[in-house]
C-alpha positions as MATLAB code, in Angstrom:
seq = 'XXXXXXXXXXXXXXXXXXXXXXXXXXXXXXXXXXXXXXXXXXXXXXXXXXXXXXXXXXXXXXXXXXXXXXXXXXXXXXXXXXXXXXXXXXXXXXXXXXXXXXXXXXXXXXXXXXXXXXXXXXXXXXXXXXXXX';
ca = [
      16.465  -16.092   23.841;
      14.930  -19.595   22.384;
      11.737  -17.502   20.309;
      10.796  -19.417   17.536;
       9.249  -16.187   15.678;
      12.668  -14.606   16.042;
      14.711  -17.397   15.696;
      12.726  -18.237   12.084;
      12.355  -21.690   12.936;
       9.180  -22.434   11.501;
       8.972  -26.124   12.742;
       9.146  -25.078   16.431;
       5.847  -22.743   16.161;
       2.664  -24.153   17.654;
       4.478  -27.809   18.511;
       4.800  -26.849   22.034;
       1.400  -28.901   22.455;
       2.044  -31.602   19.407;
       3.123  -34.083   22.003;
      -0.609  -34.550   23.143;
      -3.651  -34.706   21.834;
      -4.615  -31.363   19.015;
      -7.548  -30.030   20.930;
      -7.610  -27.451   18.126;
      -8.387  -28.913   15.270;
     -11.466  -30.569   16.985;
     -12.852  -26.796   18.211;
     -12.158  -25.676   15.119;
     -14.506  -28.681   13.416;
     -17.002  -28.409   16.470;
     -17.325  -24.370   16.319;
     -19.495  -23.206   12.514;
     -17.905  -20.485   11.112;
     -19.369  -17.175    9.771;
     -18.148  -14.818    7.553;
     -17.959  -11.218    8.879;
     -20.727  -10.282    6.496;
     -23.252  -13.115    8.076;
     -21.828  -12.050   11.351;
     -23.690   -8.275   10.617;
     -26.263   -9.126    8.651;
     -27.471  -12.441    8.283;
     -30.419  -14.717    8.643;
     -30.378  -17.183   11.542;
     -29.314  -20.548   11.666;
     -30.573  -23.718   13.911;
     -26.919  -23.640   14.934;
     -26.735  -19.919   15.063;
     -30.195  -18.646   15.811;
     -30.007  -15.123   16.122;
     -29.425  -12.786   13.401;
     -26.469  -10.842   12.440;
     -25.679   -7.707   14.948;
     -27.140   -5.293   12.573;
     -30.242   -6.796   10.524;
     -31.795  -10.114   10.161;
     -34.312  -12.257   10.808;
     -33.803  -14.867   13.635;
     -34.301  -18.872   13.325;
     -37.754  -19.947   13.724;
     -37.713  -23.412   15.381;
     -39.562  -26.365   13.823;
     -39.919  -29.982   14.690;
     -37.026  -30.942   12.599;
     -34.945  -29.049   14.684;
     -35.707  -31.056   17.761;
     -32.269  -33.041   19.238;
     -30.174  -31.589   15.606;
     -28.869  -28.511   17.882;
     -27.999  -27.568   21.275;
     -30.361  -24.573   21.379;
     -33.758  -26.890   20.596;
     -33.678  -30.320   22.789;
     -36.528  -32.899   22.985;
     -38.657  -32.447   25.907;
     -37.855  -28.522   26.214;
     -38.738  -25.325   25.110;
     -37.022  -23.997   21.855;
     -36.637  -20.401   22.079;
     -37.130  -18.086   18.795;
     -33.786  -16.361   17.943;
     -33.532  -12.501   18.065;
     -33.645  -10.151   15.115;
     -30.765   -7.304   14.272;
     -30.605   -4.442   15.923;
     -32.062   -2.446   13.280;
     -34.170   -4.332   10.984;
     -35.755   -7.873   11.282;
     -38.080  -10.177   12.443;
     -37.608  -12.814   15.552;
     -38.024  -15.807   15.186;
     -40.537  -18.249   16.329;
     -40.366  -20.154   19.409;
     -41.568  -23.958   18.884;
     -42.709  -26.373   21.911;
     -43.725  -23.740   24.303;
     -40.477  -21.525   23.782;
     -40.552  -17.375   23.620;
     -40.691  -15.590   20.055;
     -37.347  -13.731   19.270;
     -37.174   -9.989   19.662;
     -37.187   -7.146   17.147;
     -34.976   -4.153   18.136;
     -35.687   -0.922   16.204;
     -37.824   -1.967   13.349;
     -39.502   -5.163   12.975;
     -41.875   -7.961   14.766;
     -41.736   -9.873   17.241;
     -41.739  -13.764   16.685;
     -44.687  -15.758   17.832;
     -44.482  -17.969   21.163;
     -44.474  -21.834   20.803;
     -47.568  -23.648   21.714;
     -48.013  -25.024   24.598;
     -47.119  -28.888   25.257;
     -48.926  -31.854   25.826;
     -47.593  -32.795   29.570;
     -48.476  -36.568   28.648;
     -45.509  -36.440   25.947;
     -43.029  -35.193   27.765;
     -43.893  -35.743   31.420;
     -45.048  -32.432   32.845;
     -46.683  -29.710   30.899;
     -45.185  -26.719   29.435;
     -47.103  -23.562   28.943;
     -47.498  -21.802   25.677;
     -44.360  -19.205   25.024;
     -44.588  -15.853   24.868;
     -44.287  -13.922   21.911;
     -41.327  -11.864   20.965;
     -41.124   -7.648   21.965;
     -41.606   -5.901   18.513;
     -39.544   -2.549   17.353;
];
């Protein structure tokens, strides 16, 4: 049996892709990282906008946010992110997106106004705000 874990070879562990290109170490650079506390009970993040499983708040959208993340593009709506399960408030949507929800305790975020359709082409209606707890 050739196992490099058995075997102790060190050198042979994880090279059996090192002949191409190390897809990991861009994922790893692409993905953010949270710590397991964040994870249950953090705030969120333009790049993580709902809040940790447990409690939180979740990201309120601005117009800074607009093109700097994947979840808030020009020319669409930017939806609130979503509270903790238990305690928090959701965030606000920006640009006609929906408010976050609130699970058990907490409020609902407020919908984004509605667009100009001369801006960005067609209209887009106001959001609607986030289900309290």
């Amino acid at each position: 049996m050739n196992d490099a874990l058995c075997n102790g070879d060190e050198a042979s562990i994880g090279s059996a892709g090192a002949a191409g290109s190390d897809h990991s170490a861009e994922t790893a650079a692409a993905t953010p990282v949270i710590s397991l506390y964040d994870y249950l009970f953090g705030n969120g993040t333009a790049l993580h906008p709902d809040a940790g499983i447990l409690t939180g708040n979740g990201y309120s959208f601005t117009e800074n946010d607009v093109d700097q993340t994947p979840y808030c593009v020009a020319g669409q709506a930017c939806n609130g992110g979503n509270a903790g399960l238990l305690f928090g408030r959701g965030g606000d949507g920006f640009e006609g997106g929906n408010g976050g929800n609130a699970y058990l305790f907490g409020r609902g975020g407020n919908g984004g106004n509605a667009v100009d359709g001369l801006r960005v082409g067609k209209p887009i209606d106001g959001g609607d705000g986030g289900r309290g707890g």
